[in-house]
C-alpha positions in Angstrom: -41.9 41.1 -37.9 -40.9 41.5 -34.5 -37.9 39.4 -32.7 -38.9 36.9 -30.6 -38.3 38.8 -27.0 -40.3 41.8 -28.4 -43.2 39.8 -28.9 -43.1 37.8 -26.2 -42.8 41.6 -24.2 -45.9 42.7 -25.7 -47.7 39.6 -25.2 -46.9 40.0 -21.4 -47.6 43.5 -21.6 -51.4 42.6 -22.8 -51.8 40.0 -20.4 -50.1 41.6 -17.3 -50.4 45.2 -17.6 -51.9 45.7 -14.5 -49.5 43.7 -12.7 -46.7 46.3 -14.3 -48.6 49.5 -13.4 -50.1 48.5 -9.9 -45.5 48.0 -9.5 -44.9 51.3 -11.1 -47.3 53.0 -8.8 -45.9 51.3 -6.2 -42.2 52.8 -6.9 -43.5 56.2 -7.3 -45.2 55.9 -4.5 -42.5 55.2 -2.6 -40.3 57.8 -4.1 -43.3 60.3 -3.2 -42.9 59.3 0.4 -39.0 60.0 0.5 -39.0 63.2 -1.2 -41.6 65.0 1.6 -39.8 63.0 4.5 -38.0 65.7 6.8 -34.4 65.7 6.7 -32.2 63.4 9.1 -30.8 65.5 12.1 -27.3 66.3 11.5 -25.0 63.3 13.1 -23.0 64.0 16.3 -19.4 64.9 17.1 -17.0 62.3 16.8 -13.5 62.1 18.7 -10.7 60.1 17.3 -8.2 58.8 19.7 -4.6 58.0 18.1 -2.0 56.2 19.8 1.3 54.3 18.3 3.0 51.4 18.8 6.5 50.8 18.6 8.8 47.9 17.8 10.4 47.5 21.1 14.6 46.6 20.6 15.2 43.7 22.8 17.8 43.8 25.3 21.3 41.9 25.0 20.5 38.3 24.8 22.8 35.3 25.8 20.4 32.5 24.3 20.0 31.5 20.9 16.5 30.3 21.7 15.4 33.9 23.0 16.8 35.7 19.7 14.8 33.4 17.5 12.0 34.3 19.7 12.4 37.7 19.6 12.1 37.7 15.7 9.1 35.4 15.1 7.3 37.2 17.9 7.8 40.4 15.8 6.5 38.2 12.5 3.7 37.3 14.4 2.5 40.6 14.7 -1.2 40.9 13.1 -4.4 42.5 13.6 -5.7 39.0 14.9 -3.6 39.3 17.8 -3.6 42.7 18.2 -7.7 42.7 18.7 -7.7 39.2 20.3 -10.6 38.5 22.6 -8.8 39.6 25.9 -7.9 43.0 23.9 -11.8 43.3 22.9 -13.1 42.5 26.5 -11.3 44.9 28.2 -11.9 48.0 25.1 -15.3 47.0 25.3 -15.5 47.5 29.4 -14.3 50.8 29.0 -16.0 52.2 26.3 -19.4 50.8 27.8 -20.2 48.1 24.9 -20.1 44.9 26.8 -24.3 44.4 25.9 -23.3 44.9 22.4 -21.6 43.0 19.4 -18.2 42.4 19.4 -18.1 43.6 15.5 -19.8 46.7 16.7 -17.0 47.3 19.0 -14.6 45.9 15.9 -15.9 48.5 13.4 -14.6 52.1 15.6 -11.1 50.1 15.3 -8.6 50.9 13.0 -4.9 49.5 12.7 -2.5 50.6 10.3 0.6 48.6 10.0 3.8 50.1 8.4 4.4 49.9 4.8 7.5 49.7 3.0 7.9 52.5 0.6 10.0 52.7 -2.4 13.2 53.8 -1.7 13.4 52.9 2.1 16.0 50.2 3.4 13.6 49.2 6.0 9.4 49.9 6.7 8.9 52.6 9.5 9.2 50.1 13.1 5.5 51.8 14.1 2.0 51.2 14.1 -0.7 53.6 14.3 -4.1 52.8 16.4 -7.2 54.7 16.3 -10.2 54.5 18.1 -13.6 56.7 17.6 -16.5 57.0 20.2 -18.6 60.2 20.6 -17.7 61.4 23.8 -13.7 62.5 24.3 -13.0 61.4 27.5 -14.0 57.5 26.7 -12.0 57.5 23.7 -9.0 58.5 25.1 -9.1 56.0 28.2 -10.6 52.7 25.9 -7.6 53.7 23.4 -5.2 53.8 26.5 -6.3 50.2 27.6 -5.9 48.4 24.5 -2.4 50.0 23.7 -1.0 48.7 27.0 -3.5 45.4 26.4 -1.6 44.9 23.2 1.8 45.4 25.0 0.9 42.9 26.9 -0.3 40.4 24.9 2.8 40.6 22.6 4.5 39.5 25.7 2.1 36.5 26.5 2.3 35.4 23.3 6.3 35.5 23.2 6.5 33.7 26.8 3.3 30.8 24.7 5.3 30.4 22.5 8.6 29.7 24.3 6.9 27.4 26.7 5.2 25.2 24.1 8.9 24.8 22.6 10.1 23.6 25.7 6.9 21.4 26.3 7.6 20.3 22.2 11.3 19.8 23.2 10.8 17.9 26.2 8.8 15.3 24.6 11.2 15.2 22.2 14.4 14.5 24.3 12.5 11.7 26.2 11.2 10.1 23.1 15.1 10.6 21.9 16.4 8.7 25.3 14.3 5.9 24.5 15.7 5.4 21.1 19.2 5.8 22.4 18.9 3.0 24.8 17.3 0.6 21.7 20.2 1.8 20.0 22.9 0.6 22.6 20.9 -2.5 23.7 21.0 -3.7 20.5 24.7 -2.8 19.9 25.7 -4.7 23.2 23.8 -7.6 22.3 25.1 -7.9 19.3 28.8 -7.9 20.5 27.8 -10.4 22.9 27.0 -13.2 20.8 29.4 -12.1 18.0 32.5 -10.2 19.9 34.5 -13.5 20.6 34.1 -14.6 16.6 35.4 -11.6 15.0 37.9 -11.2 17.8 39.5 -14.6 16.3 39.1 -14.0 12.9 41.1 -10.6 13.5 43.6 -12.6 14.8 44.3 -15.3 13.0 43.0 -17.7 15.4 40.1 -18.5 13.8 42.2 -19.5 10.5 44.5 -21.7 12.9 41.3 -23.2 14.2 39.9 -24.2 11.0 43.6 -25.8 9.9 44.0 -27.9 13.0 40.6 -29.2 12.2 41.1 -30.5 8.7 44.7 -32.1 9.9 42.5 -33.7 12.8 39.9 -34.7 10.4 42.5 -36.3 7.9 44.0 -38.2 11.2 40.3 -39.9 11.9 40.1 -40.9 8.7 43.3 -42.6 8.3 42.2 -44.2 11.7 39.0 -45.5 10.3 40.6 -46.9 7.2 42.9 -48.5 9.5 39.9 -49.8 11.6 37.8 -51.1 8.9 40.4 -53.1 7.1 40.6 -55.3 10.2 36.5 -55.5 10.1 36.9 -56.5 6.7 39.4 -59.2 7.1 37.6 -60.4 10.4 34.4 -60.8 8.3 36.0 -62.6 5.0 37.5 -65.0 8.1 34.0 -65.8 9.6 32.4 -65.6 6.8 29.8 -63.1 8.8 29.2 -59.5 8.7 29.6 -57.4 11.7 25.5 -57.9 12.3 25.5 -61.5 11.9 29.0 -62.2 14.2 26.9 -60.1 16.8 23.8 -62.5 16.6 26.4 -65.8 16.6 28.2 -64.9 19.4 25.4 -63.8 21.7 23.4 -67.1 20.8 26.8 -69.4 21.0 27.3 -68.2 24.4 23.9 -68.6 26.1 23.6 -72.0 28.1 20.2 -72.6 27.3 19.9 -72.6 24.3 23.2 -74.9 24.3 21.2 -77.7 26.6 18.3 -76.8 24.0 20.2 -77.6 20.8 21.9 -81.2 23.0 18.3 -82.0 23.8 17.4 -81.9 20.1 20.4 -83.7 18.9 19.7 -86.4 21.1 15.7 -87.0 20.2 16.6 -86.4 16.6 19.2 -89.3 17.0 16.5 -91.8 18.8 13.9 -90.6 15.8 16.5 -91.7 13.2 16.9 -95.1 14.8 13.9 -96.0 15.2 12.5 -95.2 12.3 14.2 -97.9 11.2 12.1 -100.6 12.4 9.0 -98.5 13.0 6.4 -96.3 11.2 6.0 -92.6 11.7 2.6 -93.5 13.0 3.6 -94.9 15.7 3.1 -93.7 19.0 6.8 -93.7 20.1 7.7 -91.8 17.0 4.6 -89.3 17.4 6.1 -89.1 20.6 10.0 -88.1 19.6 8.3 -85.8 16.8 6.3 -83.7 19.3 9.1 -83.9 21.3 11.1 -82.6 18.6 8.8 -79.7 18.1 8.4 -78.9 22.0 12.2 -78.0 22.1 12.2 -76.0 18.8 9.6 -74.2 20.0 11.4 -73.2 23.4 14.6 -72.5 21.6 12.5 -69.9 19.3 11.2 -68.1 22.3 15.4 -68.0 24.1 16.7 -66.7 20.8 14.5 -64.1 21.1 15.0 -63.4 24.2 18.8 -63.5 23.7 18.5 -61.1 20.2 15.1 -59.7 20.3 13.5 -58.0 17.6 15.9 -57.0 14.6 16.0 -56.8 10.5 19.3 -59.1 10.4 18.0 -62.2 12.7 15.6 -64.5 11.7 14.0 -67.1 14.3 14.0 -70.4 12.6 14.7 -73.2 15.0 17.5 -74.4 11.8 18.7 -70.9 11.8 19.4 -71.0 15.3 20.9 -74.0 15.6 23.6 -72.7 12.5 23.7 -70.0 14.0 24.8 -70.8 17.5 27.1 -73.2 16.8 30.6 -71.1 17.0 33.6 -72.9 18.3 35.4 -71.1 21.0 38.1 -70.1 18.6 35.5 -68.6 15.9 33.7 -66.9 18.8 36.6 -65.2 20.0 37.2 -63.5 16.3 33.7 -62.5 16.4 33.7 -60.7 20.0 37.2 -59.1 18.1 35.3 -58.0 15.1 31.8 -56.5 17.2 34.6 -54.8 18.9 36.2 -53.6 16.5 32.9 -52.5 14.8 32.1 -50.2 18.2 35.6 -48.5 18.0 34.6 -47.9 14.1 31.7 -45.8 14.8 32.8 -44.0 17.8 35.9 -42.8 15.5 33.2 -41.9 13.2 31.5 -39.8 15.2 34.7 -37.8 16.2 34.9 -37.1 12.2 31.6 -36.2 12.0 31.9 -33.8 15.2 35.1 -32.2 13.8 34.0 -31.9 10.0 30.6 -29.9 11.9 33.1 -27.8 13.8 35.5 -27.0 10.5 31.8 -25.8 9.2 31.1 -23.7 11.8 34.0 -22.2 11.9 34.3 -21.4 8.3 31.4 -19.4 7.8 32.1 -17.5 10.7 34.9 -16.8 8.8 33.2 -16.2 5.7 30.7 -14.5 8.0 33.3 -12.0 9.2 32.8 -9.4 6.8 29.0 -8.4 7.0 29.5 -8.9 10.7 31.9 -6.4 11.1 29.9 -4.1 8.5 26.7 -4.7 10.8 28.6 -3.9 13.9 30.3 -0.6 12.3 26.3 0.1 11.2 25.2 -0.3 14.8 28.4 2.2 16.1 27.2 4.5 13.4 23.3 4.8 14.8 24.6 4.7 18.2 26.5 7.6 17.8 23.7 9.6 15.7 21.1 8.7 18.2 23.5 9.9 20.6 24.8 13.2 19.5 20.7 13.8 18.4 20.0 13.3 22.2 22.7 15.5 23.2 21.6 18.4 20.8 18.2 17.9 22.2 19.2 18.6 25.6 21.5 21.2 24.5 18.4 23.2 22.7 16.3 22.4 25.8 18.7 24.0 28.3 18.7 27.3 26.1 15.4 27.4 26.0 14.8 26.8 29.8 17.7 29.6 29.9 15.4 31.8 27.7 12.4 31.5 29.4 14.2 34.2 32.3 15.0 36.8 29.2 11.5 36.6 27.6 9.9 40.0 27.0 7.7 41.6 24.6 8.1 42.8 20.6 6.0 46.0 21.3 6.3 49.1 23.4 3.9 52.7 23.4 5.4 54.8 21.2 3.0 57.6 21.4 0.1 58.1 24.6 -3.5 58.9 23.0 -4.0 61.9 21.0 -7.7 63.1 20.7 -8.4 64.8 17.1 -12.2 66.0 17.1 -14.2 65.4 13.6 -17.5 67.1 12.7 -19.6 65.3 10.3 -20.2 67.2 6.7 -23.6 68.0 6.7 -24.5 67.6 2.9 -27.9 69.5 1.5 -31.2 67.2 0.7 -32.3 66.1 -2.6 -34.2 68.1 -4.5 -37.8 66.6 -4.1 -38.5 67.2 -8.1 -35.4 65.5 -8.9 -36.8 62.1 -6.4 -40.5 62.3 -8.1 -38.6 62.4 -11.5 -36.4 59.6 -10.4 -39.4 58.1 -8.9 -41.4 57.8 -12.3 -38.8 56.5 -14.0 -37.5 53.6 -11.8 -41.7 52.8 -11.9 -41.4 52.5 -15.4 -38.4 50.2 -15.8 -39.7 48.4 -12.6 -42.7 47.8 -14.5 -41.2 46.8 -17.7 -38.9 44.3 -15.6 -41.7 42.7 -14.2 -43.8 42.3 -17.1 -40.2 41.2 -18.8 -40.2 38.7 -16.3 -43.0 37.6 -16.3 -42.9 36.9 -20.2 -40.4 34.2 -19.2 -42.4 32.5 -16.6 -45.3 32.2 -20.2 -44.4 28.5 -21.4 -46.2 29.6 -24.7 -44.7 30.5 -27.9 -45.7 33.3 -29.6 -43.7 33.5 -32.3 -43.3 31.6 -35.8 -39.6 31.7 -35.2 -39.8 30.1 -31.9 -42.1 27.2 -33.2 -39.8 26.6 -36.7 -36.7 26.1 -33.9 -38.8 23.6 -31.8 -39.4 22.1 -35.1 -36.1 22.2 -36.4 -34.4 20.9 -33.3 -36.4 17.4 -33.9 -36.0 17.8 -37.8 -39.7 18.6 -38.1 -40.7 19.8 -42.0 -42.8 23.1 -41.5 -45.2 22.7 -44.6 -46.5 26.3 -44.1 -47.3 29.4 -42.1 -50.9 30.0 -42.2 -52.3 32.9 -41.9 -54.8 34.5 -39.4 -58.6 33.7 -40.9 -61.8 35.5 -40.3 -65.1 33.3 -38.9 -68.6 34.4 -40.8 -70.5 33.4 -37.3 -69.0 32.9 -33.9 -70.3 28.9 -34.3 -69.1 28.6 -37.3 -64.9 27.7 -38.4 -63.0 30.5 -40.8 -63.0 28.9 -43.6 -61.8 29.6 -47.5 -64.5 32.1 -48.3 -65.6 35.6 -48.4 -62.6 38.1 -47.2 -60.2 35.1 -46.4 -60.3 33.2 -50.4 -57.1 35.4 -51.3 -55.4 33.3 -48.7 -55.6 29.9 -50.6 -53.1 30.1 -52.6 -51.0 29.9 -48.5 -52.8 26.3 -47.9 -52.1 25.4 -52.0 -48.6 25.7 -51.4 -48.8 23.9 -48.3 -50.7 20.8 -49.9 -48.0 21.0 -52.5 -45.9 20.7 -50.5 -47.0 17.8 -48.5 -47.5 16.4 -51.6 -44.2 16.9 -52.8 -42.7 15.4 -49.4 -44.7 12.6 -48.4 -44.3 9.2 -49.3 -45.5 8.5 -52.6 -48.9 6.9 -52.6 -49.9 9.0 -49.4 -53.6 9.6 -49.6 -54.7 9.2 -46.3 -53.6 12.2 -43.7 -54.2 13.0 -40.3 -54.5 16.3 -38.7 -53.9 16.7 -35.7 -52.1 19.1 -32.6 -50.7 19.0 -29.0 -53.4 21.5 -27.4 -56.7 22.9 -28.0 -57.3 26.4 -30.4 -54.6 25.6 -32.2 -56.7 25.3 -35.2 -56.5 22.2 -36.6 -60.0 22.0 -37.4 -59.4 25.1 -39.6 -56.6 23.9 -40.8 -57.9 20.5 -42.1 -61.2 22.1 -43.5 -58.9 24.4 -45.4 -56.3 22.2 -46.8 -58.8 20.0 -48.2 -60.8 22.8 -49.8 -57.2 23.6 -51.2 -57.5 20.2 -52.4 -60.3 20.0 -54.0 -59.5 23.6 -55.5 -56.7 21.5 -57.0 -59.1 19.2 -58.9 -58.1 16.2 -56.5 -61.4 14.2 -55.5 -61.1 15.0 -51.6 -62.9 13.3 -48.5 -62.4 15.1 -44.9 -63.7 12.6 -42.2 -64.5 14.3 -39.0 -62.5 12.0 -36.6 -63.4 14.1 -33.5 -65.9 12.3 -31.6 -66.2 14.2 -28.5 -67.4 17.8 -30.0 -70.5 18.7 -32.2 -69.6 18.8 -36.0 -68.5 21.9 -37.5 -70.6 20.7 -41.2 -72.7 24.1 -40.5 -69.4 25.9 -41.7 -70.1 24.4 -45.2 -73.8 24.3 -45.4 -74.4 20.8 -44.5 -76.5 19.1 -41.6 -75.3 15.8 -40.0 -77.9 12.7 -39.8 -80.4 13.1 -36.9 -79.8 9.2 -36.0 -76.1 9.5 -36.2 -75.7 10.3 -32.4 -77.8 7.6 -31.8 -76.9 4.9 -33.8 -73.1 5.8 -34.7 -72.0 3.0 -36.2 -74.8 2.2 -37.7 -73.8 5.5 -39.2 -70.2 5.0 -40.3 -71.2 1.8 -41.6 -73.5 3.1 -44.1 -70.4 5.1 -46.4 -73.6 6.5 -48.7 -75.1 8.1 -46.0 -72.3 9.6 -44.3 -70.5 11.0 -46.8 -72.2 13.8 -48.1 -71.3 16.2 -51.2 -70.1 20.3 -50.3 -72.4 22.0 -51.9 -70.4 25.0 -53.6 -67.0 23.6 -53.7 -66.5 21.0 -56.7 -64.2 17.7 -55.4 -65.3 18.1 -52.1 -66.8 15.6 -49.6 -67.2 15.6 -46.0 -67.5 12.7 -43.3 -69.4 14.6 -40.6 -68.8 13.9 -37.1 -71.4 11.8 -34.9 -70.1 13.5 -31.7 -70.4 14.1 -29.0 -69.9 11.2 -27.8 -69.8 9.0 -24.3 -67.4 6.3 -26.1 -65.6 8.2 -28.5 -62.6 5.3 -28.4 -65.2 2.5 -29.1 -65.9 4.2 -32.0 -62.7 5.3 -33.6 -61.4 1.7 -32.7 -64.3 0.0 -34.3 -64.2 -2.1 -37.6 -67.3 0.4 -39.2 -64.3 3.1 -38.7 -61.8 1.0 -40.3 -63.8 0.2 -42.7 -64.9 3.7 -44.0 -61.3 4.8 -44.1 -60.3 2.2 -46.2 -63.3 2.3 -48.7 -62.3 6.2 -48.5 -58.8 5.2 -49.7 -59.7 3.5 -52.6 -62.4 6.0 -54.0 -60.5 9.5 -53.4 -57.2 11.0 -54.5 -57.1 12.7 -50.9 -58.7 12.1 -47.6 -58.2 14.3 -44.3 -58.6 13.2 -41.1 -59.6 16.0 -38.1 -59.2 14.4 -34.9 -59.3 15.4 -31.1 -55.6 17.1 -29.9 -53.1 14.5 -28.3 -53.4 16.4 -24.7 -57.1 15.9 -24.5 -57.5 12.3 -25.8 -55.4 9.3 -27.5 -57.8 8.8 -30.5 -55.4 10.5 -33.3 -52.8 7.4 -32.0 -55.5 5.3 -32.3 -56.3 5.9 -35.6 -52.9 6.6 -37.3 -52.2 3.4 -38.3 -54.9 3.4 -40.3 -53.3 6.7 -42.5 -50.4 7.5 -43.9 -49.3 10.2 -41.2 -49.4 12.9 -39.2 -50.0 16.5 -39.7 -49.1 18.6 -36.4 -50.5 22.3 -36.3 -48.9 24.4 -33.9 -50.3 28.0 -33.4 -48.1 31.1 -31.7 -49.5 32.7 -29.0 -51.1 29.2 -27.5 -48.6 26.2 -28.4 -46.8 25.8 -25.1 -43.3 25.0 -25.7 -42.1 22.3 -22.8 -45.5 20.8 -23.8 -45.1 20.4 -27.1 -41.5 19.5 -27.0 -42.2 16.4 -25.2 -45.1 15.2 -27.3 -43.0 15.3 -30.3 -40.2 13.6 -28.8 -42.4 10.5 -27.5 -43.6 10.4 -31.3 -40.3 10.7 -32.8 -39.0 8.2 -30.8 -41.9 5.6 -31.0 -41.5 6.1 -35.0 -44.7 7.6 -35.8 -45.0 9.1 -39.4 -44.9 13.0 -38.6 -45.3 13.9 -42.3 -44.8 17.8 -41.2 -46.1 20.8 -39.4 -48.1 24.1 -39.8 -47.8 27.1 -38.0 -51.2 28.3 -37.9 -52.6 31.7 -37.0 -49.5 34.3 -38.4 -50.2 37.8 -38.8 -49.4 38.5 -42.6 -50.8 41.0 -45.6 -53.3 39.2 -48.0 -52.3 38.3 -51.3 -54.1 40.2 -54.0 -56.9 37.7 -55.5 -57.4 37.0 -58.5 -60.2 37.8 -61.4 -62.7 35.9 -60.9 -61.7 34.5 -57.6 -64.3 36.2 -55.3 -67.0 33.9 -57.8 -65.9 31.0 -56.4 -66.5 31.4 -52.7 -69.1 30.2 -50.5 -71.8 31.6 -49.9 -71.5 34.0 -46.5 -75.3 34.7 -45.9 -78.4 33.7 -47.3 -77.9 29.9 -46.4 -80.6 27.4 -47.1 -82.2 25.0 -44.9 -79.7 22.4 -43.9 -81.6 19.4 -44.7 -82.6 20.7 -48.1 -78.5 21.5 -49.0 -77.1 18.4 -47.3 -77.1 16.2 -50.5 -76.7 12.7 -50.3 -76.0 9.2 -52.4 -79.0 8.4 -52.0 -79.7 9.2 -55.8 -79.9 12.6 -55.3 -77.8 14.6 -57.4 -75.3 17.1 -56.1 -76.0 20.6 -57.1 -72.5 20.6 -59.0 -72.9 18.3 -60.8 -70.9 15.6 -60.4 -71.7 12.1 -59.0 -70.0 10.9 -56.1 -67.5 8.1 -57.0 -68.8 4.0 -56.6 -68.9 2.9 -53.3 -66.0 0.1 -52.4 -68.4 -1.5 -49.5 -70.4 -0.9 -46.5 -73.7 -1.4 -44.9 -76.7 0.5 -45.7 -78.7 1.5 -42.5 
């Protein structure tokens, strides 16, 4: 058998073979043409102009900036500069190539740079240019120009260079000013508000300071414990604090309230005596009462004019009255002790000033440390900005200096030197030797093509390639079918005649479905992606394999939008079954009808074609026949229309058991195929295997007696008189056809 690539080759071969030849003849055509085509006139005379360059030696430099110069200048010595654009312009005006290219110009160019070899302390200090044009005298003056053009630029790019580091250094300095002036303002400023602190604490002055405070502070309190034993001993005297003397005194020495408190003394004295002979209601005594209550009121409003509003004094006329009545003695100690209370908190604010100042001054001293850290940390920057700013101004006066000493890395070494070169005129081809190369490159041409083109064929023609489509989605191949012969063009290749050795193929392939389906599977379904696959074939086949077997088998012509293939076994299909279709299917006695010559056999002829093919297959009559059918054979096989053209095999698996996919090489198209077996693998659908119809392979020898058993090839009889029925005709073989389950008779 041939591999996969082979075939698919050949297959190509057969259906593009005039695609490959009409290429072929196109290549040997073409090699025709070149081998009569005159020869190419021999190419002009071509002079090379070579010039050297040298690595010029400086002369004595003073500047440190120049020497540096000097060397990356000669670093920076490449072709790219060398052929800059200024170098190309002017070569180009020379030579006459201004209205051309630049790379045109590029390609006659050639600069060799020196190599160091082995053994050599130092590369040779040249390089060699070379120019070619055709005519002598342009050569030798374009070469000139762009040797002394190179000079030149070697010393432009020197003096660019230079001048961007003072630009660079420039900037640099300024930006190096700026932070040198940060750096001393804040320095300054610091010493200003700090200087005179750490000045005392390096002296000792500070420490003195803080001493003389804490004697002055034990001084004030002495004082104040001095001051408020007398406030104490004032108070126990008076019997007031220093709050309450305060109110006292100011209300004992106010006038008013004086002639207030005599004025109530006195009505409260005429109240008490008369109330001796008179009631309180009477008018004399309302009269003393409001009397009464007119001069506590005005000695409420005085008091608070006198005190005013305060936490310690409380305006009741009684409170008053005790209140203002100091003697002159008993106000005198209380002016003492409010005095004495004022010089109490003025001493206590001279502590609390001095114990704030102590404070101070101690954590400057504590201070004094990190202060004199941060002050040697603002010397340090000021001194690195500084001598950073100096070495910047340093670098920029050597460069400035450098700018006067600036010359170029390169020098001519060597003026142009012409070399002519004649081009090697080399013999033609020998024309034989072209036609021969010329057939043969048609050949492969072809063959690549048609190669090609075998790729671009999204069929598989192969077995092998449809078992590893198979196998990739774990796909059981029940068989490899073989290639059948048809009696009549309208008629399928059945089981008989020249193609009965081949049942012992589809006996082993209902084996072993048998052996791998389900147990109780009766009802299969057979079906493929495409068209001309053959599963028509293949189901009338397997079930004559079937039948062969002694299993009572029913094929049911599911395909309801083509013609019946019952010609291919001598029977006729009811001339009211297009008509009347499920008045058809519903009547199980008419449509199943006995194969005459094949014992076991029964067929379901199709009532197609038809307009509504799905109404049909979805119908109940449909149902009902496949499930009578299950119940009175051992086997029933279901041909139905290929997935691509029409969804009635879905429609009608769930009324079977599963799928049977027949795949065929040469017209299975793999992309296709593929991706309506993925959708059924992952929707679930029983896939109880595949066949590989259509295989090229030897028949087996048959057996005695075999050739006896086949169908008749020619000679048929009338189709209505050899289509029995259950009508209570008798099959010619014999055997009754098992009790019908249900159904309708038409």
């Amino acid at each position: 058998m041939a591999a996969p690539i082979v075939k698919r080759f050949l297959v190509s071969l057969e259906d593009n073979k005039y695609v490959g030849l009409t290429v072929a003849i196109l290549v040997m055509g073409a090699a025709s043409v070149m081998a009569f085509l005159p020869p190419d006139p021999p190419p002009p005379t071509k002079y090379r102009a070579i010039g050297v360059l040298r690595y010029s030696t400086p002369p004595p430099i003073a500047t440190e900036t120049g020497r540096n110069l000097i060397e990356q200048g000669r670093n920076a010595i490449t072709e790219q500069l060398l052929l800059n654009d200024k170098v190309v312009f002017e070569g180009a005006s020379v030579a006459n190539m201004l209205d051309k290219k630049p790379e045109k110009f590029l390609e006659r160019i050639n600069i060799e740079f020196p190599e160091q070899k082995e053994g050599e302390e130092a590369p040779p200090q040249i390089i060699r240019v070379e120019y070619v044009d055709q005519k002598e005298e342009i050569a030798s003056q374009t070469l000139d120009t762009m040797l002394k053009e190179m000079v030149e630029q070697s010393r432009l790019f020197n003096t660019a260079q230079l001048r961007s580091q003072i630009e660079a250094l420039e900037e640099r300095a300024a930006e190096a000013k700026q932070e040198l002036q940060v750096a001393e303002r804040q320095f300054y400023e610091y010493m200003s508000q700090q200087g005179s602190s750490m000045i005392a604490a390096q002296d000792g002055s500070l420490f003195a300071s803080i001493s003389a405070a804490q004697q002055q502070q034990r001084e004030l309190e002495q004082q104040l414990e001095g001051v408020q034993s007398q406030i104490n001993s004032l108070s126990n005297q008076l019997n007031l604090t220093p709050d309450q003397a305060a109110t006292a005194a100011a209300l004992s020495a106010d006038p008013i309230i004086a002639q207030l408190r005599a004025q109530i003394l006195d009505a409260e004295t005429q109240k008490e005596m008369l109330a001796k002979d008179l009631r309180p209601e009477h008018p004399q005594m309302k009269a003393l009462l409001q009397q009464i209550e007119s001069y506590e009121q005005l000695l409420i409003e005085r008091a608070n004019e006198v005190i005013g509003e305060d936490d310690v004094f409380e305006a009741v006329p009684r409170e008053i009255r005790k209140d203002s009545s100091l003697d002159p003695t008993r106000q005198e100690l209380a002016n003492r002790l409010l005095s004495l209370e004022a010089q109490k908190e003025s001493i206590a604010r001279q502590l609390q000033v001095v114990r704030s100042n102590e404070q101070e001054m101690r954590r400057d001293y504590e201070q004094f440390p990190t202060k004199q850290l941060e002050m040697t940390r603002l010397q340090q920057q000021l001194q690195i900005k500084k001598q950073f700013f100096e070495g910047i101004q340093a670098r920029l006066v050597d460069a400035q200096s450098a700018e006067a000493e600036t010359s170029g890395n390169l020098s001519i070494a060597q003026e142009p030197v012409i070399k002519e070169e004649k081009p090697e005129i080399s013999a033609p081809p020998n024309p034989i030797i072209i036609l021969a190369g010329g057939v043969v490159g048609g050949v492969v041409a072809g063959a690549v093509v048609i190669l090609g083109l075998s790729f671009l064929d999204p069929r598989l023609h192969t077995p092998q390639e449809l078992r590893a489509l198979l196998s990739d989605r774990d796909l059981l191949v029940l068989a490899e079918l073989p290639w059948l012969e048809s009696v009549a063009d309208d008629e399928l290749p059945i089981l008989t005649g020249k193609n009965l050795p081949y049942l012992d193929v589809y006996e082993r392939c209902r084996s072993t479905l048998r052996r791998s389906a389900p147990k109780n599977s009766k009802v299969v379904l057979v079906t493929s992606v495409s068209r001309q696959e053959g599963k028509s074939t293949t189901a009338y086949n397997l079930a004559i394999a079937s039948a062969h077997a002694g299993k009572r088998t029913l094929l049911i012509e599911g395909d309801m939008r083509s013609p019946s293939h019952a010609k291919t076994v001598q029977l006729g299909v009811d001339p009211d079954a297009q008509s009347e279709p499920l008045a058809y299917y519903s009547s199980h006695n008419e449509c199943v009808r006995l194969v005459p010559n094949v014992e076991n056999l029964y067929l379901a002829p199709s009532a197609g074609p038809q307009r509504k093919a799905a109404a049909i297959v979805e119908s109940s009559e449909m149902r009902r026949l496949v499930e009578d059918a299950r119940q009175r054979f051992d086997m029933v096989i279901m041909d139905t229309p290929s997935l691509t053209r029409a969804n009635d095999a879905l429609l009608l698996y769930p009324l079977t058991d599963g799928f049977i996919i027949v795949t065929r090489p040469g017209v299975s198209k793999g992309k296709e195929a593929g991706a309506m077996l993925d959708q059924m693998v992952e929707a679930e659908m029983p896939i109880l295997g595949a066949v590989i119809n259509g295989v090229d392979m030897p028949a087996p020898e048959p057996y005695q007696g075999e050739e006896s058993a086949a169908l008749p090839t020619s000679g048929h009889k009338s189709l209505a008189s050899a289509s029995p029925t259950l009508n209570g005709n008798t099959p010619s073989s014999g055997e009754q056809l098992p009790p019908p389950v249900g159904g309708r008779k038409r």
